[in-house]
KETIRO-201248 format. One line per field, with one value per atom (N, C-alpha, C): atom name; x negated, y negated, z. Coordinates in steps of 0.2 Angstrom, whole numbers, always signed. Each point is the difference from the previous one (the first is absolute). Layout:
N
atomo <- (CA / ...)
px <- (X / ...)
py <- (Y / ...)
pz <- (Z / ...)
! end
This chain:
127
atomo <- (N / CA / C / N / CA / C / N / CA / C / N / CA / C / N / CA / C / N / CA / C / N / CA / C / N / CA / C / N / CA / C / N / CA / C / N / CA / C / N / CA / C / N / CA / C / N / CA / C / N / CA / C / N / CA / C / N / CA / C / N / CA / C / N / CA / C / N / CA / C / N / CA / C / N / CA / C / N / CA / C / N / CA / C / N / CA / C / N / CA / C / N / CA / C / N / CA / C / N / CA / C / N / CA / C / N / CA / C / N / CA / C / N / CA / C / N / CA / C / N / CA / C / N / CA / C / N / CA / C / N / CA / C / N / CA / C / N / CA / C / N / CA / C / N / CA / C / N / CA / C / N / CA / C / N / CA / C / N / CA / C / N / CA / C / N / CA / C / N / CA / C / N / CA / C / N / CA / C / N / CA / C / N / CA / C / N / CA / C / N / CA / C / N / CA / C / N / CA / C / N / CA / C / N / CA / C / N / CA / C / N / CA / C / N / CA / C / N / CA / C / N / CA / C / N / CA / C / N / CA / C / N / CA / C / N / CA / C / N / CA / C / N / CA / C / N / CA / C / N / CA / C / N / CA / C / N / CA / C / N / CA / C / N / CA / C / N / CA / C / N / CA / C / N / CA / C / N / CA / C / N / CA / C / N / CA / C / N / CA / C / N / CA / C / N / CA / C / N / CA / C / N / CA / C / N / CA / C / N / CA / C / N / CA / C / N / CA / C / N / CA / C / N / CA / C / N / CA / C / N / CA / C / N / CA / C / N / CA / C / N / CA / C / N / CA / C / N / CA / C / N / CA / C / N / CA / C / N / CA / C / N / CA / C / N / CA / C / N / CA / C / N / CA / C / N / CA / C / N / CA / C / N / CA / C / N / CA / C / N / CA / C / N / CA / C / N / CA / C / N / CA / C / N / CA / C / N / CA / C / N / CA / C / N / CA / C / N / CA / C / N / CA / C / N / CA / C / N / CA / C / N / CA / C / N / CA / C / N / CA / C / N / CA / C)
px <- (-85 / +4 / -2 / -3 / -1 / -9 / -6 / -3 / -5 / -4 / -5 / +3 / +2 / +3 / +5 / +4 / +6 / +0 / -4 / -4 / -2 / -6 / -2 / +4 / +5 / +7 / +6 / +1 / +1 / -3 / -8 / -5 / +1 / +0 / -1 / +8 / +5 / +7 / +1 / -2 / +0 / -6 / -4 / -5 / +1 / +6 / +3 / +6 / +1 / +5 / -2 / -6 / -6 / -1 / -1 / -2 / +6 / +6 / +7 / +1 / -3 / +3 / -5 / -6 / -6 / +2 / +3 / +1 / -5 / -7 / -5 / -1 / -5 / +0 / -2 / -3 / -3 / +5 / +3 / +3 / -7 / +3 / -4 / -3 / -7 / -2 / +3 / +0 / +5 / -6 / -7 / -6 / +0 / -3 / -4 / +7 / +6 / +6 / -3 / +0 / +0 / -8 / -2 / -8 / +1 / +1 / +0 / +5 / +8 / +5 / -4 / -3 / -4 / -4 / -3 / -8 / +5 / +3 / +5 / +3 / +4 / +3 / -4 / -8 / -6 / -5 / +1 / -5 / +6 / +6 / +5 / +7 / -2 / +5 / +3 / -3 / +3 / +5 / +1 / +4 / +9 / +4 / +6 / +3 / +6 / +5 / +2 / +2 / +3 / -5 / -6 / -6 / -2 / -1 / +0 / +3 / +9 / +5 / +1 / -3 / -2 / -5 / -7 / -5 / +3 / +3 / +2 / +6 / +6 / +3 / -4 / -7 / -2 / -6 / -1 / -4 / +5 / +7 / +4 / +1 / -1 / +1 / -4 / -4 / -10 / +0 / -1 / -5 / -8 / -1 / -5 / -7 / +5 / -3 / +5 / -4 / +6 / -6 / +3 / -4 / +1 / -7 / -2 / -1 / +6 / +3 / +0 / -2 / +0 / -1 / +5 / +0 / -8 / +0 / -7 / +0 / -1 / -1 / -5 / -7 / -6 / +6 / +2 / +7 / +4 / +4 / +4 / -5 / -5 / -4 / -5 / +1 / -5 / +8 / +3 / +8 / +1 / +0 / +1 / -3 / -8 / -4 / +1 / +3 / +3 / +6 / +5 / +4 / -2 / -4 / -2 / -2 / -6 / -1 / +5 / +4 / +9 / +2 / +3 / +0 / -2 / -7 / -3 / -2 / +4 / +1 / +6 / +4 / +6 / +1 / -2 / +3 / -5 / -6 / -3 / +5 / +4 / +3 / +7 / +2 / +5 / -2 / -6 / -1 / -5 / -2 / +0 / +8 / +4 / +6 / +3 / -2 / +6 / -6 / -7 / -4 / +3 / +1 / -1 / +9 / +5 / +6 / +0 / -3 / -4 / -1 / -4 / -5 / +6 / +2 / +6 / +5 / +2 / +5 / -3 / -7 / -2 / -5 / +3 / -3 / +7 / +4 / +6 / +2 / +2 / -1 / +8 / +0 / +5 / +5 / +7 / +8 / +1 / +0 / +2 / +7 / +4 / +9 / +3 / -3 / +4 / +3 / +4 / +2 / -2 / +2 / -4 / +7 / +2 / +5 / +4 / +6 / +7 / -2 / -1 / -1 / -9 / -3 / -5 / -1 / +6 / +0 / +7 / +3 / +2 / -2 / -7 / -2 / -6 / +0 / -5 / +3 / +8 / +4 / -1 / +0 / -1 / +9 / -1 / +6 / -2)
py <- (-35 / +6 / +4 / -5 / +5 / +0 / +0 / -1 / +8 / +0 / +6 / +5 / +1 / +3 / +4 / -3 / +3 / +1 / -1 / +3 / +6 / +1 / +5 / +6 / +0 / +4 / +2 / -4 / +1 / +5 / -2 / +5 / +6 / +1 / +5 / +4 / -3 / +2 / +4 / -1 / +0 / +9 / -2 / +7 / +4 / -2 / +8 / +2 / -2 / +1 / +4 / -3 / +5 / +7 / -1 / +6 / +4 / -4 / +5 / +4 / -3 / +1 / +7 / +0 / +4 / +9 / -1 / +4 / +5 / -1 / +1 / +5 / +5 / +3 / -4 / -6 / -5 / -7 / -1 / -6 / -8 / -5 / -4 / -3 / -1 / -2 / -8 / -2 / -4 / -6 / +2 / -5 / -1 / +5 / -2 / -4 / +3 / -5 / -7 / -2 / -7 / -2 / +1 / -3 / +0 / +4 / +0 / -5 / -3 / -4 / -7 / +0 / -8 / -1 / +5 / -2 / -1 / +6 / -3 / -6 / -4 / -7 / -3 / +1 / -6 / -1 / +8 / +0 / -5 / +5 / -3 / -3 / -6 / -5 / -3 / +1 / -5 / +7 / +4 / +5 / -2 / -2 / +0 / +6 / +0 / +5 / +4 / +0 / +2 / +5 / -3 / +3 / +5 / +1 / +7 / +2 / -1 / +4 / +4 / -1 / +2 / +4 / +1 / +6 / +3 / -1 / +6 / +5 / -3 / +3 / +4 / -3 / +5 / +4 / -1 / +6 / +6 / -3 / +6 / +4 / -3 / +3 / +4 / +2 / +4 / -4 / -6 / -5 / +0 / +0 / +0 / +6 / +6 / +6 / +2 / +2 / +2 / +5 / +1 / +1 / +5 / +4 / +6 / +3 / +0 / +6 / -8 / -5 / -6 / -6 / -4 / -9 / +1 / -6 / -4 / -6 / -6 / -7 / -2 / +5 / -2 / +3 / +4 / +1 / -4 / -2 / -7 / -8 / -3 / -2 / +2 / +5 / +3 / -2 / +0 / +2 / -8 / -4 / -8 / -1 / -2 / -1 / +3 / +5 / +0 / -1 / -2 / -3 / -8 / -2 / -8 / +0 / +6 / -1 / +0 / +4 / +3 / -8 / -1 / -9 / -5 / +1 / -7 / +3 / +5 / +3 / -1 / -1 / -1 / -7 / -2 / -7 / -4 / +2 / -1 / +0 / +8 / -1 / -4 / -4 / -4 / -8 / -1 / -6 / -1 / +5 / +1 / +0 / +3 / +0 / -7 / -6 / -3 / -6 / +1 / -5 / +2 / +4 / +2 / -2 / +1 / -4 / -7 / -2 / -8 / -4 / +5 / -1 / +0 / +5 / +2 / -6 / -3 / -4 / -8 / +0 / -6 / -1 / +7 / +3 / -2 / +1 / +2 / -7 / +1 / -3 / -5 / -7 / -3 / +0 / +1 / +2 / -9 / +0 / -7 / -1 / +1 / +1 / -7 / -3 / -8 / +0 / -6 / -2 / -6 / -2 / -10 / +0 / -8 / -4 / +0 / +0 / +3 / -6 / -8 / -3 / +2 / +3 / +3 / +7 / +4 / +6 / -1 / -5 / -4 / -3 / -1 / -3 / +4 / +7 / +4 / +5 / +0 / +5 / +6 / +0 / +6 / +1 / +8 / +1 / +1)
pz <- (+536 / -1 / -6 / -5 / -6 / -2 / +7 / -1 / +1 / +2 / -3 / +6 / +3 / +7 / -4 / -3 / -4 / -6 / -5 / -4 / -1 / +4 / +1 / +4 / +5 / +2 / -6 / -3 / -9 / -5 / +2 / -7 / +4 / +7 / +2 / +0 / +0 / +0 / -9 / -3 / -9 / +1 / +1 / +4 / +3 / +5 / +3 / -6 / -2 / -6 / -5 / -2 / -5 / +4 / +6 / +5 / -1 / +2 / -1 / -5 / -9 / -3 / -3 / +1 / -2 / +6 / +4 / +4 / +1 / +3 / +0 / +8 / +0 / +9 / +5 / -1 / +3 / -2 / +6 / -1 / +2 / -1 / -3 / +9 / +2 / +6 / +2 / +5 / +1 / +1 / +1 / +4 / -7 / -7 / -7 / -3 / +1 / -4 / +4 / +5 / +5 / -5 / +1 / -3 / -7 / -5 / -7 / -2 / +4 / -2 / +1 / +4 / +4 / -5 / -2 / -4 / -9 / -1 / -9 / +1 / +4 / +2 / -1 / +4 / +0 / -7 / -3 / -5 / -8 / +0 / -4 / -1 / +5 / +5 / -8 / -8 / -5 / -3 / +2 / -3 / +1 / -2 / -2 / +4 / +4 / +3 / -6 / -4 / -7 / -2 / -1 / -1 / +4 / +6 / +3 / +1 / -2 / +0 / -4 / -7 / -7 / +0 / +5 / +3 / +3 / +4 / +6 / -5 / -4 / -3 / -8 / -1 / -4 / +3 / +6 / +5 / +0 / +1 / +4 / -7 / -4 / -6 / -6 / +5 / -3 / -5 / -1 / -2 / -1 / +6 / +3 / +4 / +0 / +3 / +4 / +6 / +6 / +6 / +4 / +8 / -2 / +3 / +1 / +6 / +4 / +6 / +5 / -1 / +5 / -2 / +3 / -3 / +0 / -3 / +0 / -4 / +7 / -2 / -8 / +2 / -6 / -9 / +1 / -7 / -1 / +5 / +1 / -5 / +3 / -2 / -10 / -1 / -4 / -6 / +2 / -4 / -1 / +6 / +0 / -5 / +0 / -7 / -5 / -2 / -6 / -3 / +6 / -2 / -4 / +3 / +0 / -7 / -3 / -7 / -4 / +3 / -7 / +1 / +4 / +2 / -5 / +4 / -7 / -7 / -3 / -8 / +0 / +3 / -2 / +2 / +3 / -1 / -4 / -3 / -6 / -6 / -2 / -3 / -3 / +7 / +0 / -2 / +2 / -1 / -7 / -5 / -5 / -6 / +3 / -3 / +1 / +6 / +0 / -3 / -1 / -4 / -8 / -2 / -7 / -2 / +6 / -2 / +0 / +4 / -2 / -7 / -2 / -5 / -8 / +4 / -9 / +2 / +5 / +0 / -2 / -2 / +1 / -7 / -3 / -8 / -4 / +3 / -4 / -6 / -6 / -3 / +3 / -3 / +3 / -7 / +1 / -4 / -2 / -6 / +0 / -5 / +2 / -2 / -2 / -2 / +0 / -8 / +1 / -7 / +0 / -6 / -2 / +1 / +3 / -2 / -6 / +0 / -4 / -7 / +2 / -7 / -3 / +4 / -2 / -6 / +3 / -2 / -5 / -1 / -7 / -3 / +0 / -5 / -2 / +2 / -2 / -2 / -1 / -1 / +2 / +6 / +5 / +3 / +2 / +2 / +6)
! end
């Protein structure tokens, strides 16, 4: 059910949407969309749903350039790999911050709030 058959009917479902939204004089080929959808599945079957929901809504968003009078699958692809970089700088970034919250919690001096024992601190005349 959720194997590379409906995978690729998905990437390519997210792609007429990009098509939709570009509103370009050449709507998008339906052979190049079928072969371009098979071949991103097989090339990046490790990409997370969320993660190409996050391209497609920053393609639609001139991000990444935009079509010149007609879809084109090679733009689609040319856009993916630069999403991929922004990607891995940004989840560098987070995994820098969540090392260096580590680090300060494991730096952090320890609070030491105690009292000595009551016949202790009577006979040190402490209050």
């Amino acid at each position: 059910m959720y194997g590379y058959g409906s995978s690729a009917l998905w990437v390519k479902t997210q792609l007429l949407t990009i098509d939709f939204a570009s509103s370009t004089k050449e709507g998008a080929d339906e052979n190049a969309l079928n072969e371009f959808s098979g071949l991103f599945v097989g090339q990046y079957h490790y990409i997370k749903l969320t993660e190409f929901i996050l391209f497609v809504a920053r393609f639609k968003l001139g991000r990444y350039g935009k079509f010149y009078g007609y879809f084109d699958t090679i733009t689609v692809g040319e856009a993916f790999r630069k999403f991929l970089r922004e990607r891995s700088d940004e989840l560098e970034v987070i995994i820098r911050r969540r090392n260096n919250q580590a680090q300060e919690q494991r730096q952090a001096p320890v609070e030491r709030n105690h009292q000595p024992p009551d016949d202790l601190r009577a006979k040190l005349n402490l209050k």
